[in-house]
Rosetta silent file (secondary structure, phi, psi, omega in degrees, C-alpha in Angstrom):
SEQUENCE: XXXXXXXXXXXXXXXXXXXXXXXXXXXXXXXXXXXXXXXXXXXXXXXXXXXXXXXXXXXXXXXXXXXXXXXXXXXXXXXXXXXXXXXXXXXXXXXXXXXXXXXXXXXXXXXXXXXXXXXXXXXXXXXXXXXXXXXXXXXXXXXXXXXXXXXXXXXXXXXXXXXXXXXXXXXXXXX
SCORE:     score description
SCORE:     0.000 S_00000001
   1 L     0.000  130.427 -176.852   44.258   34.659  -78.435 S_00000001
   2 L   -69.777  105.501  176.178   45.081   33.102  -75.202 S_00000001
   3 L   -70.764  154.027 -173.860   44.564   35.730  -72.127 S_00000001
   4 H   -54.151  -29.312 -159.133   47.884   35.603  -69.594 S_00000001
   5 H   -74.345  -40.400 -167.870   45.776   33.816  -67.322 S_00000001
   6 H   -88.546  -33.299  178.364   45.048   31.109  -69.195 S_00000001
   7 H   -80.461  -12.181  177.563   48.543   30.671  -70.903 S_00000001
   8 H   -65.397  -53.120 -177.476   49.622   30.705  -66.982 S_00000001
   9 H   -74.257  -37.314 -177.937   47.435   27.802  -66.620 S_00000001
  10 H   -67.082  -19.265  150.749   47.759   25.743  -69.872 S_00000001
  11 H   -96.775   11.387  151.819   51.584   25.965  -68.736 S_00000001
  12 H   -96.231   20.362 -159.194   51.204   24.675  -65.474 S_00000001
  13 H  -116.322  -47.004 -175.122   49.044   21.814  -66.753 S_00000001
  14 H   -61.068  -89.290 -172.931   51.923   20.890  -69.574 S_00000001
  15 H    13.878  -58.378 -163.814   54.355   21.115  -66.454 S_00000001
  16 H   -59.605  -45.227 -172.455   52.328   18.897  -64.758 S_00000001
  17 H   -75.867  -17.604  164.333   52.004   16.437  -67.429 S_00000001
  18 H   -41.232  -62.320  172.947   55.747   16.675  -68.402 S_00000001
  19 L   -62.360    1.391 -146.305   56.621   16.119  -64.845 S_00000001
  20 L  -115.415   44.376  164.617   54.522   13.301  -64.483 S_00000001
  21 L  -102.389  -62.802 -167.429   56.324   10.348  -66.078 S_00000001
  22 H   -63.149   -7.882  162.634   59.822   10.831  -63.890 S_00000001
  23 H   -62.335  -41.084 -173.901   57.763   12.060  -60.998 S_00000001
  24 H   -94.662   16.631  171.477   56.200    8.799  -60.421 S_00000001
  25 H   -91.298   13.914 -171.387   59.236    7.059  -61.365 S_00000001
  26 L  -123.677    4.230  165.753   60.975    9.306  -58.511 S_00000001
  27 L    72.446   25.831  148.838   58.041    7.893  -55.906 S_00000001
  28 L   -56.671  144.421 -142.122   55.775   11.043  -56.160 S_00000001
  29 L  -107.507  139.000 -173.226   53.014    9.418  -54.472 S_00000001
  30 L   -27.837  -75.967 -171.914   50.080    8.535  -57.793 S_00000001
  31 L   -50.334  -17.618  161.223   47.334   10.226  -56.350 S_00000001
  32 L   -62.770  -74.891 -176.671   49.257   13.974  -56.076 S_00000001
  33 H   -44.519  -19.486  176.959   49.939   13.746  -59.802 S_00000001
  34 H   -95.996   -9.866 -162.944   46.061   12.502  -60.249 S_00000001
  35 H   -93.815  -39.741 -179.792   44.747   15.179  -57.809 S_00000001
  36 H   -45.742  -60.629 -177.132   46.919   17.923  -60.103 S_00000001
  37 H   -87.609   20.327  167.256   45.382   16.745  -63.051 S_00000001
  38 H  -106.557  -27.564  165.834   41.877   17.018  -61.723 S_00000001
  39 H   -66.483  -40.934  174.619   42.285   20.601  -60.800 S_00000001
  40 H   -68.059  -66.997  147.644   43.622   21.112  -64.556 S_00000001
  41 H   -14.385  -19.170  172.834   40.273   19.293  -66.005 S_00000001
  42 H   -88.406  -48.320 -148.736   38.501   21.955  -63.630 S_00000001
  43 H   -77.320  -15.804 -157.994   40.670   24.630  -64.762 S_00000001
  44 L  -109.066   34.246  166.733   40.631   23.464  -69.061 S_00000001
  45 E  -119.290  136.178 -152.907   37.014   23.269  -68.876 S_00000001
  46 L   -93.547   87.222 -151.155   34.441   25.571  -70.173 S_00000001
  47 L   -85.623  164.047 -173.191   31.648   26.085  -67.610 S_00000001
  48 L   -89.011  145.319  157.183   28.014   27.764  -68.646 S_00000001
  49 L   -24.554  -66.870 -159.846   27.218   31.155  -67.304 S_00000001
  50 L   -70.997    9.757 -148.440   24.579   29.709  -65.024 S_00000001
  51 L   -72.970  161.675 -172.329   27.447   27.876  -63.352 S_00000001
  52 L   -76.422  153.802 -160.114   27.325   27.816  -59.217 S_00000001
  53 L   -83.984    2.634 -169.757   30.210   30.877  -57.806 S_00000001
  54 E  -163.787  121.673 -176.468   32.032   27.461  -56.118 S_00000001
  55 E   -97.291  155.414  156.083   32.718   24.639  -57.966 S_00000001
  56 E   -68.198   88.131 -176.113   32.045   21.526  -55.872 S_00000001
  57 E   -83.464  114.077  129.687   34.784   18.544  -56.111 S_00000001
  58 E  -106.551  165.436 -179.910   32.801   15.760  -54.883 S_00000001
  59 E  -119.969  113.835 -141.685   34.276   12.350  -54.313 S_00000001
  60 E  -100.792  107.599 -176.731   31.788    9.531  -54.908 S_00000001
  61 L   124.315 -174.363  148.029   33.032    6.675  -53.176 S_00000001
  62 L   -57.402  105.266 -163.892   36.447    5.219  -51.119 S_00000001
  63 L   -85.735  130.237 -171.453   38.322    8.769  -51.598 S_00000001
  64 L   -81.868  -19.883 -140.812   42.352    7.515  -53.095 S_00000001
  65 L  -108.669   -6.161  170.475   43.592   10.529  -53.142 S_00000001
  66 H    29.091 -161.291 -120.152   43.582   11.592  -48.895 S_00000001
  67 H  -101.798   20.911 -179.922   44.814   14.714  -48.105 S_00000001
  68 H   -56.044  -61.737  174.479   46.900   14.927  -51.788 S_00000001
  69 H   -28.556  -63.572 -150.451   42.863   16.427  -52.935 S_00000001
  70 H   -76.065  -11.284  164.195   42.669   18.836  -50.365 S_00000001
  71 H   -63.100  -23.854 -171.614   45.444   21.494  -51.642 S_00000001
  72 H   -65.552  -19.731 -175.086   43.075   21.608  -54.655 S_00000001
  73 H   -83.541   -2.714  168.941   40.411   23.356  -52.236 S_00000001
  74 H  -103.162    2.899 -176.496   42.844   26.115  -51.759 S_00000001
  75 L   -73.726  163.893  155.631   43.012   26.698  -55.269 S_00000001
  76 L  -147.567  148.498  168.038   40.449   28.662  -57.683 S_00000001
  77 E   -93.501   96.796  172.085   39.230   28.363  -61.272 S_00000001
  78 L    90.924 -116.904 -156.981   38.714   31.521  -63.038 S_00000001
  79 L  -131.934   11.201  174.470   37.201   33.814  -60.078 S_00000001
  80 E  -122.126  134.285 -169.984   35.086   30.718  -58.347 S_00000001
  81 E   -67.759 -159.984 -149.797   36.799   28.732  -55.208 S_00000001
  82 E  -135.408  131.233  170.910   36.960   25.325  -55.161 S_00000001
  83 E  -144.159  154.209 -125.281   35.517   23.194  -52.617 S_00000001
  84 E  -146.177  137.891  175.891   35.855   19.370  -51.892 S_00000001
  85 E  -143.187  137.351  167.914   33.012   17.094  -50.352 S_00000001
  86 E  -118.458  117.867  178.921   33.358   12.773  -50.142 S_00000001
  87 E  -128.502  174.745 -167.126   30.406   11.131  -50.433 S_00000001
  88 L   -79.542  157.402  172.915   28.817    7.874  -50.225 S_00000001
  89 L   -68.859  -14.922  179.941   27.390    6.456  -53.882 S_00000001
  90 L   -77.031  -43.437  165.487   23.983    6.850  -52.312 S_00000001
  91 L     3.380   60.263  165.154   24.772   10.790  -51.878 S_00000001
  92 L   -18.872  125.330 -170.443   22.561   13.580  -53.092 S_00000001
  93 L  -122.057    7.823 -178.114   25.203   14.869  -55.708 S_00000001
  94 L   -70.263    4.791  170.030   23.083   18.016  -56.357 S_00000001
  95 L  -116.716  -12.440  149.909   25.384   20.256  -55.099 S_00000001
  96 L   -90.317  153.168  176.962   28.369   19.101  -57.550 S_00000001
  97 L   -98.090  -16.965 -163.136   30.036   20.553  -60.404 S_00000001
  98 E  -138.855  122.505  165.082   33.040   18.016  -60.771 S_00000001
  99 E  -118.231  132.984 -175.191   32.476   14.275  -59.586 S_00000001
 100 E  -114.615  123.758  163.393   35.341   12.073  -59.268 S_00000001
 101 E   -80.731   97.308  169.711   33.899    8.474  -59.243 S_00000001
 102 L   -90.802  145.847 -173.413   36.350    6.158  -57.167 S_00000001
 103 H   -44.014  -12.829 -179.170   37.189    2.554  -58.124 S_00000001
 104 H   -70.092  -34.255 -169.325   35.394    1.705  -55.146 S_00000001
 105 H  -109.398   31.904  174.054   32.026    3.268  -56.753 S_00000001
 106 L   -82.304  -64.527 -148.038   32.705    1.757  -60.314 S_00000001
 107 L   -84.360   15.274  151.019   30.698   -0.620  -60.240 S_00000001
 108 L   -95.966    3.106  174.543   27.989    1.569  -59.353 S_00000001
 109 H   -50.567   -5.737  156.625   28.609    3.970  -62.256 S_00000001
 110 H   -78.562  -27.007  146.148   25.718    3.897  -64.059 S_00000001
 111 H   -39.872  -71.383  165.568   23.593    5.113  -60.829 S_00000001
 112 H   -41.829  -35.118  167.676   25.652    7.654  -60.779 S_00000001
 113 L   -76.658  -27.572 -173.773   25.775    8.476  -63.960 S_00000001
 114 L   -79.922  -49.216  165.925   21.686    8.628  -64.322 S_00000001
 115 L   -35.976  -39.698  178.211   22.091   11.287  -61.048 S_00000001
 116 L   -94.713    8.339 -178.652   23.864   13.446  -62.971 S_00000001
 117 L   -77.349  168.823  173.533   21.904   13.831  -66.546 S_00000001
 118 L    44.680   29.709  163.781   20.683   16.873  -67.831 S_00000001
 119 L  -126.303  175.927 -138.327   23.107   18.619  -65.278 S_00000001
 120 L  -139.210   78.407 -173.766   26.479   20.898  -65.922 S_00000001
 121 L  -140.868  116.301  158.744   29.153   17.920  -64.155 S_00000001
 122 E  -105.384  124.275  173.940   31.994   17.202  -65.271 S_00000001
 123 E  -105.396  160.625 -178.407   32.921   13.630  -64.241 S_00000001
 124 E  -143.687  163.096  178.496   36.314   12.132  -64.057 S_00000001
 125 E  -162.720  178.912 -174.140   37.621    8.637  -62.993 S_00000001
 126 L  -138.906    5.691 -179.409   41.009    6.479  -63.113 S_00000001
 127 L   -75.976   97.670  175.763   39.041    2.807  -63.860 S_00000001
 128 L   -29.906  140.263  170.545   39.959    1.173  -67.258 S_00000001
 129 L    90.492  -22.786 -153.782   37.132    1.162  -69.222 S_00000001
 130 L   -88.020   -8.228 -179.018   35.331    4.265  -67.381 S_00000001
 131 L   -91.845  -26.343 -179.552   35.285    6.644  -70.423 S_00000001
 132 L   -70.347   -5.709 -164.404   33.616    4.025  -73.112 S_00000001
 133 L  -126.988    2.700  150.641   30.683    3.897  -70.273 S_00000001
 134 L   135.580  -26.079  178.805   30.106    7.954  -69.963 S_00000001
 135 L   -41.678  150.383 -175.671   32.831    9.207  -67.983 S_00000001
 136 L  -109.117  -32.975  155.688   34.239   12.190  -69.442 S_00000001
 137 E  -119.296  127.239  167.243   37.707   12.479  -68.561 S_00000001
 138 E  -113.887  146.590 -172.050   39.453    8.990  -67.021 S_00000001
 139 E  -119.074  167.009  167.488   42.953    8.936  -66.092 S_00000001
 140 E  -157.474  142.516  159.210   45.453    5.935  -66.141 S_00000001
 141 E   -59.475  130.917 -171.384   48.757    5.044  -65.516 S_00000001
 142 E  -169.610  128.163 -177.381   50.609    3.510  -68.409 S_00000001
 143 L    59.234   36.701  175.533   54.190    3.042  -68.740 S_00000001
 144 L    69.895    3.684  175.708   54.969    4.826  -65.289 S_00000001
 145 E  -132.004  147.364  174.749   53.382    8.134  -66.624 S_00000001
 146 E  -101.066  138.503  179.915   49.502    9.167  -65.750 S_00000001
 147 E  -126.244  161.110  165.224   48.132    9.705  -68.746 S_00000001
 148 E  -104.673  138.848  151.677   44.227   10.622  -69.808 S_00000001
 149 E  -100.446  140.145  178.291   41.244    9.870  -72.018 S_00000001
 150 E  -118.125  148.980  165.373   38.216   12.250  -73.061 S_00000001
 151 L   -96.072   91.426  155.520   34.583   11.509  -73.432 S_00000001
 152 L   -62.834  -48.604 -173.122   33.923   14.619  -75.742 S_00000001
 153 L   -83.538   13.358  160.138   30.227   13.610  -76.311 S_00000001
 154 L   -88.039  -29.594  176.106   29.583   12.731  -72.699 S_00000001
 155 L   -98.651   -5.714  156.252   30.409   16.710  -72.144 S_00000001
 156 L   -67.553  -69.659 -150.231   28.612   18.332  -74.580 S_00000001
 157 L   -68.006  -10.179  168.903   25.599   16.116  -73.382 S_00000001
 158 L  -114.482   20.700  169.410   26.392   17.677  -70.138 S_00000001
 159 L    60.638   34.017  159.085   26.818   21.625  -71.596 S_00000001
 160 L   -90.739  161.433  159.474   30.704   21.460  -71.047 S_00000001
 161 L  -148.126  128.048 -164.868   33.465   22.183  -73.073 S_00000001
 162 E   -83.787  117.821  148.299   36.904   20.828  -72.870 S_00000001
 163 L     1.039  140.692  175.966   39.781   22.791  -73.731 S_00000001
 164 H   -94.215  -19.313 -172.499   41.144   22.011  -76.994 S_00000001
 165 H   -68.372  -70.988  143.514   44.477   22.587  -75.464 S_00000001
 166 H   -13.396  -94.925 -154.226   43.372   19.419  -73.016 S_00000001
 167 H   -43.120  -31.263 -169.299   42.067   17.191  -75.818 S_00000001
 168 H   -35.259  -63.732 -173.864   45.393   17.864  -77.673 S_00000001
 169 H   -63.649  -21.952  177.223   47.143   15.797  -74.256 S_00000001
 170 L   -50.664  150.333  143.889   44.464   13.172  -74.348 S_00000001
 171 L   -81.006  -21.920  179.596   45.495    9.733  -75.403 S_00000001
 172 L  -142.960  156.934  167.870   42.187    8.716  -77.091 S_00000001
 173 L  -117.198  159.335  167.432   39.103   11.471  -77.595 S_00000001
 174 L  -135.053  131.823  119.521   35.662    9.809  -78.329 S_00000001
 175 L   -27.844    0.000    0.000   34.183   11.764  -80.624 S_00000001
């Protein structure tokens, strides 16, 4: 059974994704609707016990999303704030829980990716292609609506677990 809390959030995350074909045909600017649905991937995600009391947004790369990101840092998941750091691909990432990989830092994703094993990260990205190569959630625009793909077995391999309520909204799951 779904605590109020949770059915608050799994209906502002359908909201979001509802709103988000004629928002960005109404010139909501991308990156609000992708910054939305990176706080809901924070919020539909199942973190371990051992998890830090502040999750850690960082953004690995050219950051797209300018100050759209930073309402998310006023935000909270569950009972731990939210806080937002942009870093260089070179970065000591050892202080994130959620890494957003920018198209700018694709082609260093595998670097990136090796920084983060055997750690409790959820990564996300918006790069065609970025979920067949370990990403765990990627989002893309398609038909004027942002839509998502999940890497289930990149987050289990990182000791997460995505909402089923999420995968539901996915367009493709990897298994």
């Amino acid at each position: 059974m779904l605590k109020a809390a949770h059915l608050r959030r799994l209906l502002c995350l359908l909201s979001c994704l509802a709103a988000a074909a004629p928002a960005v045909a109404q010139d909501v600017p991308e990156y609000r609707l992708k910054a939305a649905f990176v706080y809901n991937f924070m919020v539909f995600t199942e973190w371990p016990d051992d998890t830090a009391p502040e999750l850690t947004l960082c953004i690995v790369g050219r950051d797209p999303f300018g100050a759209e990101i930073d309402a998310v840092a006023r935000k909270r998941v569950a009972h731990r704030a939210i806080a937002i750091q942009r870093l260089a691909v070179e970065a000591s990432l050892s202080n994130c829980q959620v890494v957003f990989i920018a198209r700018s830092a694709i082609t260093q994703l595998e670097r990136v990716l090796d920084k983060l094993a055997d750690r409790h990260v959820l990564t996300v990205a918006d790069t065609q292609g970025a979920m067949q190569r370990g990403v765990q959630l990627n989002m893309e625009v398609k038909d004027s609506k942002v839509t998502f793909e999940a890497n289930l077995d990149a987050a289990r391999r990182h000791h997460l677990q995505l909402s089923s309520k999420l995968l539901q909204l996915a367009t493709e799951v990897k298994q």
